[in-house]
Wavefront OBJ file of the C-alpha trace (Angstrom):
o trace
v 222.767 154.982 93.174
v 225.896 152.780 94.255
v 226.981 153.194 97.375
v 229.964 155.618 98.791
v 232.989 153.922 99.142
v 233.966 154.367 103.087
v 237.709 155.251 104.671
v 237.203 151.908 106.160
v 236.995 150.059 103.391
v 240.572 151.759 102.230
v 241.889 150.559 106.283
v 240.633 147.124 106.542
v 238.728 144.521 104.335
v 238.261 141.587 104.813
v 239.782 138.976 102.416
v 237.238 137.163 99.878
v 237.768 135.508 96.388
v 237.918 137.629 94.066
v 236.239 137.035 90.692
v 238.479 135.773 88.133
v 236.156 134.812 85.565
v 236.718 137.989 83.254
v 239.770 139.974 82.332
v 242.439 141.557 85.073
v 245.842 143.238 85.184
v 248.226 143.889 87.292
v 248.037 146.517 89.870
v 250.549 149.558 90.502
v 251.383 147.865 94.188
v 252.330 144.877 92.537
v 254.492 146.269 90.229
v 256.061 148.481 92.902
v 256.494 144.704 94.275
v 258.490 143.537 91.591
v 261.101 146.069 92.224
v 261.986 144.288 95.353
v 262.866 141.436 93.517
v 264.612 143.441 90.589
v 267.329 144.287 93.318
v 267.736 141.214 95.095
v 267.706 139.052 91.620
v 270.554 141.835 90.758
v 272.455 141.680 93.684
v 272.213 137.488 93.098
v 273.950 137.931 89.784
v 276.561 140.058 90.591
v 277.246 137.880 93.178
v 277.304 135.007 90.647
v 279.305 136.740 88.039
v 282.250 136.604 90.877
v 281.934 132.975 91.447
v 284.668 130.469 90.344
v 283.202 127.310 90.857
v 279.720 125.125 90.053
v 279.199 125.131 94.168
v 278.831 129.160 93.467
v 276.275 128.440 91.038
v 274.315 126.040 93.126
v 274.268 128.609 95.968
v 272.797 130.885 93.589
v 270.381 128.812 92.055
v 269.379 127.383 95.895
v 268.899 131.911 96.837
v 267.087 132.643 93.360
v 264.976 129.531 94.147
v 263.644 130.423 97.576
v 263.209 134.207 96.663
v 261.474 133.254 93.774
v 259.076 130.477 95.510
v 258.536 133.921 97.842
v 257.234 136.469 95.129
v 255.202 133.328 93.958
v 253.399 132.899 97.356
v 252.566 136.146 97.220
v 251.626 136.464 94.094
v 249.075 133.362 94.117
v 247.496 134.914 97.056
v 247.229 138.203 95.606
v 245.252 136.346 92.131
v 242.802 135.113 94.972
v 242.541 137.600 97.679
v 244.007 141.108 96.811
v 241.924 143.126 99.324
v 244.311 146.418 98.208
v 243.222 147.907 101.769
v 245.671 149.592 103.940
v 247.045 146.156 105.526
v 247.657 144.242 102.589
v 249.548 147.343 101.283
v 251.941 146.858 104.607
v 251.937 143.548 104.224
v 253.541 143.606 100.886
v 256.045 146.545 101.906
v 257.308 144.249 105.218
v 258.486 141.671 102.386
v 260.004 144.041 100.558
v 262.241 145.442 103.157
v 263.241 141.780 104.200
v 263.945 140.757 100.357
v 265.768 144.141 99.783
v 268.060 143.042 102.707
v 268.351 139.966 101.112
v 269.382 141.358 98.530
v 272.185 143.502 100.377
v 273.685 140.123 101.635
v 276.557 138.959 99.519
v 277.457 135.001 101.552
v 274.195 133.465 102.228
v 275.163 130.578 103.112
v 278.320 131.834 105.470
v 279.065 134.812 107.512
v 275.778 136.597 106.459
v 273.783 132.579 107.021
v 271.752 134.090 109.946
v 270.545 137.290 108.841
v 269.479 135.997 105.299
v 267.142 133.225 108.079
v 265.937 135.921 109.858
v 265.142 137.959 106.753
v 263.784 134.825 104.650
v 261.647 133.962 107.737
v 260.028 137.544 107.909
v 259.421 137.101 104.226
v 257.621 133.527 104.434
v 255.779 134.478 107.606
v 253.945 137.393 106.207
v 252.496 134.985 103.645
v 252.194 132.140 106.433
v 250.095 135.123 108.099
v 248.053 136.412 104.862
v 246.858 132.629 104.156
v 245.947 132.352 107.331
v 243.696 135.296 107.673
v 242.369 134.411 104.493
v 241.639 130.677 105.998
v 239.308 132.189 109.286
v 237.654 134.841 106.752
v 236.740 132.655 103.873
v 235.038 129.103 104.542
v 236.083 128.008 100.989
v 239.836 128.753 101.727
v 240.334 127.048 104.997
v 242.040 124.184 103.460
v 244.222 125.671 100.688
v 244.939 128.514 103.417
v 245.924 125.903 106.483
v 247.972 123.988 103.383
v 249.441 126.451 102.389
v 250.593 128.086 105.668
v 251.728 124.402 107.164
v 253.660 123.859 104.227
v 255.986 127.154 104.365
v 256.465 126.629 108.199
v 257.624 123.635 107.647
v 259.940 124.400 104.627
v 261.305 126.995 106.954
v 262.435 124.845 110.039
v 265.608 123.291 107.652
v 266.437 126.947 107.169
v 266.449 127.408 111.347
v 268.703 124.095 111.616
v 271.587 125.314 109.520
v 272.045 128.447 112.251
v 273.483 125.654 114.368
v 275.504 123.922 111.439
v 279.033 125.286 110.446
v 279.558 123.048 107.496
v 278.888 124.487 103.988
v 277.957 121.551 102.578
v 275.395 120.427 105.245
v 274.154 123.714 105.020
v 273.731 123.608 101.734
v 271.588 120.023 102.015
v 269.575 121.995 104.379
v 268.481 124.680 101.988
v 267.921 122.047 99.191
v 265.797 120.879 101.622
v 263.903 123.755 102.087
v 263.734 124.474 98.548
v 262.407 120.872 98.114
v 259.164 121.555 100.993
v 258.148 124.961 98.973
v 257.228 123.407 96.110
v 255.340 120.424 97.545
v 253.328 122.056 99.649
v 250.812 124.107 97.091
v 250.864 121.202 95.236
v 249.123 118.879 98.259
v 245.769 116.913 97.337
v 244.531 118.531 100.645
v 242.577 120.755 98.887
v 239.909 121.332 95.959
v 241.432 123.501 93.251
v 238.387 124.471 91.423
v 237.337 125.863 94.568
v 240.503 128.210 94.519
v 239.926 129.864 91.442
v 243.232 131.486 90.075
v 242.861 133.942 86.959
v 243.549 132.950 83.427
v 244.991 136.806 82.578
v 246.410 137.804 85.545
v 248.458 134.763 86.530
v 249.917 134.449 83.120
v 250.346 138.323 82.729
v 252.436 138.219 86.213
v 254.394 135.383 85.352
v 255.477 137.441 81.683
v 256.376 140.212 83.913
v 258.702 138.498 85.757
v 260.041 136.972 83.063
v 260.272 140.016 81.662
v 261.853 141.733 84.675
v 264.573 138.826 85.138
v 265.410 138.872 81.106
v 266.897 142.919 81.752
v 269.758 141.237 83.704
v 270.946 139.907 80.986
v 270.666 143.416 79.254
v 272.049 145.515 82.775
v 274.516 142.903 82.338
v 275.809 143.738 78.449
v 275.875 147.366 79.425
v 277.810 147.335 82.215
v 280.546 145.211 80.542
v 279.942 147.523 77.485
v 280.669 151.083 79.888
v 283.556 148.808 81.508
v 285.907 148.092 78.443
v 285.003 152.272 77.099
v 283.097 151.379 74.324
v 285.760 149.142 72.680
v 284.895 147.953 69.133
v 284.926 144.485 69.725
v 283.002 144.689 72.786
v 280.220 146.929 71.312
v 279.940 144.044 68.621
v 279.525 141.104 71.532
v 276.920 143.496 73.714
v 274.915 143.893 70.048
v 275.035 140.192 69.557
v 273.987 139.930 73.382
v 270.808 142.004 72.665
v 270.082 139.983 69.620
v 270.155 136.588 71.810
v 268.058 138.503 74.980
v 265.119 140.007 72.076
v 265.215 136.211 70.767
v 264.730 134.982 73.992
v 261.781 137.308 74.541
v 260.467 136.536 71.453
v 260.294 132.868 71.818
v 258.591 133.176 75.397
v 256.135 135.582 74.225
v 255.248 133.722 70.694
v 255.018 130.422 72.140
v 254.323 130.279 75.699
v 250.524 129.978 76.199
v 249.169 130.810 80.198
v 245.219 129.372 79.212
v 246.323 126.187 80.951
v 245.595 127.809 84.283
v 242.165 127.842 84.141
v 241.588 124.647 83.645
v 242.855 123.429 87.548
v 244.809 120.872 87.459
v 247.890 119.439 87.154
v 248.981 120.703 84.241
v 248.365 124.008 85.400
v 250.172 123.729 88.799
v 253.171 122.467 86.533
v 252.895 125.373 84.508
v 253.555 127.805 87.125
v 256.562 125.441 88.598
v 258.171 125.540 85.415
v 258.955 129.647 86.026
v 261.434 129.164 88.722
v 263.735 126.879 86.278
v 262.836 129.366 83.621
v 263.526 132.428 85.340
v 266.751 131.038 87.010
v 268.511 129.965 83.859
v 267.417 133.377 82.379
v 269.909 134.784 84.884
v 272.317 132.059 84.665
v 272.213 133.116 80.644
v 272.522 137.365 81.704
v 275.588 136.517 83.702
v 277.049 134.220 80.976
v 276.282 136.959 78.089
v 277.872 139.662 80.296
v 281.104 137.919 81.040
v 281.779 136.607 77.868
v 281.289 140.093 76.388
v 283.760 141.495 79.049
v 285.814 138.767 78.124
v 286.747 140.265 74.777
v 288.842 142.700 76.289
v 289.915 141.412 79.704
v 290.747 137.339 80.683
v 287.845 136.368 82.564
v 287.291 132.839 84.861
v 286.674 130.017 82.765
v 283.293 128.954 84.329
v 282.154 131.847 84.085
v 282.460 132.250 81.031
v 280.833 128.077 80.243
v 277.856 129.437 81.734
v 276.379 130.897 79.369
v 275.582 127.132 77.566
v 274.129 126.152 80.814
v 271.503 128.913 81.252
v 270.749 128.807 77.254
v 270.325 125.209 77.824
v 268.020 125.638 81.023
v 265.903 127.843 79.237
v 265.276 126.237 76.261
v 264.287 123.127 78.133
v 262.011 125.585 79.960
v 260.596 126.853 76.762
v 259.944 123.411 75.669
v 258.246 121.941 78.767
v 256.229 124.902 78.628
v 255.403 124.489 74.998
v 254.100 120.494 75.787
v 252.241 121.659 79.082
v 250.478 124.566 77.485
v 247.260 124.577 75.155
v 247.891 124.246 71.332
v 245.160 124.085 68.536
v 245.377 121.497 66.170
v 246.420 123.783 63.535
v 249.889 124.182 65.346
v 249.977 120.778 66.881
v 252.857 119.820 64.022
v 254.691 122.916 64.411
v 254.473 122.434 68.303
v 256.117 119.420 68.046
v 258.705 120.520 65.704
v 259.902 123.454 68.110
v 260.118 121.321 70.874
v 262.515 119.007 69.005
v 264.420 121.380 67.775
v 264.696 123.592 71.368
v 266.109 119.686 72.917
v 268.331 119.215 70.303
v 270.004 123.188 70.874
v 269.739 122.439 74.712
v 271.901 119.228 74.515
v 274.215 120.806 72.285
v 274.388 123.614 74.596
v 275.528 122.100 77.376
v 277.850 120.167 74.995
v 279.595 123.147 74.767
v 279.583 123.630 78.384
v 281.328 120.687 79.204
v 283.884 120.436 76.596
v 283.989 124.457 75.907
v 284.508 123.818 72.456
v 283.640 127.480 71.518
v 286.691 128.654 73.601
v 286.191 132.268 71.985
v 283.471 135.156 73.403
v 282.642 136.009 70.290
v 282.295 132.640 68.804
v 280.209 131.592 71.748
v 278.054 134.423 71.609
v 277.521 133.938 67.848
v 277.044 130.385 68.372
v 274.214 131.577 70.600
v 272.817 133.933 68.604
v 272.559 131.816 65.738
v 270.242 128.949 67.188
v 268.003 131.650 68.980
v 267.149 133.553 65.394
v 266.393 129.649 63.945
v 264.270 128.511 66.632
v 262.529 132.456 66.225
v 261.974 131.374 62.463
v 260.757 128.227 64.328
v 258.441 129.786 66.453
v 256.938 132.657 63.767
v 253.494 130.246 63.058
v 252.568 131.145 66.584
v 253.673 134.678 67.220
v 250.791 134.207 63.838
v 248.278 132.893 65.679
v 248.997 135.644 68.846
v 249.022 138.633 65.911
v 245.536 137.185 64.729
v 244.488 136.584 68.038
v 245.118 140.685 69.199
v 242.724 141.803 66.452
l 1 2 3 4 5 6 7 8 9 10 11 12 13 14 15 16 17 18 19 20 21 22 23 24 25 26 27 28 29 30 31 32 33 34 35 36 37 38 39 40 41 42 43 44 45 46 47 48 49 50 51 52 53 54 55 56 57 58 59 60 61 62 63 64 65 66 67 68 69 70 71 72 73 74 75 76 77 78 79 80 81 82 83 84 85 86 87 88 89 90 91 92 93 94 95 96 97 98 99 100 101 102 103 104 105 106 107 108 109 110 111 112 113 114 115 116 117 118 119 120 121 122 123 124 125 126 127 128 129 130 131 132 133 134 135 136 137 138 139 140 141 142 143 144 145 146 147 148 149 150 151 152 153 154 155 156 157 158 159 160 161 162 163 164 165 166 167 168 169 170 171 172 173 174 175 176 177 178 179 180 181 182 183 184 185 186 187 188 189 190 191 192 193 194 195 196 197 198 199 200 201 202 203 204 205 206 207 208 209 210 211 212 213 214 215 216 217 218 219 220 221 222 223 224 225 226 227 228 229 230 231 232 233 234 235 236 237 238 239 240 241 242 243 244 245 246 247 248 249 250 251 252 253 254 255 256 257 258 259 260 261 262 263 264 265 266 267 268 269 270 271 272 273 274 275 276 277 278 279 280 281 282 283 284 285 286 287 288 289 290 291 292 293 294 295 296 297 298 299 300 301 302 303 304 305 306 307 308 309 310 311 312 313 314 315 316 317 318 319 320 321 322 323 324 325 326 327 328 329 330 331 332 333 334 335 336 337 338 339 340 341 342 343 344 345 346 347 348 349 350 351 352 353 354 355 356 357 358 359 360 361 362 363 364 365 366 367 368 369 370 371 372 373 374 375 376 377 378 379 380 381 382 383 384 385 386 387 388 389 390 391 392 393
């Protein structure tokens, strides 16, 4: 007769690895998470999508980055230690509140510089914490957790300089900086990675829900231009060629994009997580692009604006095809692998072709354009959304 599970257990428990050897899912507190993030990645695009300038888009892309590197913290320490008790539950809605006033903040880097520190720092310091309760409780995880913790205090003290720095631009180093010491520290030889198991289903399933969260921008962001012009005819034609390019993009991720790597512990796999921030970021780039050149076709819109859509369907492909040479491929698909990946560069670099000479001065043109090389490299990709089909029965 198993035991009776005790209020205490609900209260407090004590962080230990979990077992990742068979299958898991998500749970319902860390999709409730993900809304959070949903808002803040929102607010980050509208904010975008009234930008005028490439410094706009590199104070997005520095804001996306270091929210993003924070649901990842999380996240990893969730695969390993989700305790689900009563604490980890307030642990997870204390960064929400701080990213959801993140999220209200519209200049990061200028009048509202010091709250978005304050609320960043609450945010990293509840995972500083977590890893280090983790470290005293679990002999195996005193090394990751110390690594871990060191690393994100010290990404954050660049973040603390630029209170005392009025300069944009040295600001800006500063949270390239930062952004810079997130990334290195998880991926420190200080610890032994097979002894910090991460799951093969869970990981991958959390990264596709991002992914999947981050790709309805670009779908909030057709609609809204859509309800904007009244329903015009010519911009109901550019928000269905929109959809067409965000299922492609789905498609493509979901076909080809293979999460097994993680098991294995190594580099690769490390890499393989990395590679979702410059995914995700570009997917957003690409949502703001879509919706401004389909608002375009009825109102003059700003000219970069309206380029960036070629930069974030340039950033993503490369994504798609880093991902594609990191990931696990039989044999069977090792030609058609190869093939993809040649043919995702060679869109990319046209892409951003476009970008800088914006020879595809017309929404609908670009959006065609668009459109066009996502449904070949689809066609591209159909071999392996094959091998998933076969793979699900």
């Amino acid at each position: 007769m198993s035991e009776r599970p005790r209020i205490r257990d609900v209260l407090l428990r004590r962080p230990a690895y979990r077992d990742n050897r068979g299958e898991r899912r998500a749970n319902w507190m860390e999709l409730f998470y993900d809304l959070a993030f949903v808002v803040a990645v929102a607010s980050l695009a509208h904010a975008l999508s009234s930008g005028s300038s490439f410094e706009d888009l590199l104070e997005f892309a520095l804001v996306f980055w270091l929210l993003q590197w924070a649901w990842l913290g999380h996240t990893l320490y969730n695969d390993r230690f989700d305790t689900d008790d009563l604490l980890h539950r307030l642990s997870g809605l204390v960064h929400m509140g701080a990213v959801l006033y993140i999220g209200s903040l519209h200049d990061w880097l200028g009048a509202d510089y010091g709250a978005f520190v304050v609320s960043y720092g609450v945010v990293r310091m509840t995972t500083i914490a977590t890893n280090l309760y983790a470290a005293s409780n679990v002999p195996r995880a005193r090394a990751m957790g110390l690594t871990f913790a060191a690393g994100f205090t010290l990404a954050l003290l660049p973040l603390i300089g630029g209170i005392w720095v009025d300069d944009i631009e040295s600001r800006r180093q500063l949270v390239l900086l930062a952004a810079i010491l997130q990334v290195i520290a998880p991926a420190l030889p200080t610890y032994d990675r097979s002894a910090a198991p991460i799951s093969s289903t869970h990981l991958p399933e959390r990264m596709g829900l991002f992914f999947t969260l981050v790709l309805g921008e670009a779908l909030a962001a057709a609609t809204h231009a859509m309800a904007a012009s009244h329903h015009q005819g010519p911009v109901v034609l550019g928000f269905a060629l929109a959809l067409g390019i965000a299922f492609c993009s789905w498609w493509i991720y979901f076909s080809c994009v293979d999460g097994s790597v993680v098991r294995r512990h190594s580099a690769r796999s490390t890499l393989w997580v990395y590679m979702h921030t410059p995914l995700t970021l570009f997917v957003v780039v690409l949502a703001v692009g879509l919706g401004e050149n389909v608002e375009w076709l009825v109102s003059h819109s700003e000219d970069f604006r309206n380029r960036i859509l070629h930069i974030g369907w340039a950033g993503m492909l490369l994504s798609y095809a880093t991902l594609l040479l990191i990931g696990e491929t039989p044999p069977a698909l090792q030609g058609a692998r190869t093939r993809l990946v040649i043919a995702l560069v060679i869109v990319a670099v046209l892409s951003i072709g476009y970008a800088i000479l914006n020879t595809n001065p017309v929404p609908i043109a670009k959006l065609a354009s668009v459109l066009i090389s996502s449904i070949v490299l689809v066609v591209m990709s159909l071999p392996f959304a094959a091998r998933r089909l076969a793979e699900s029965h």
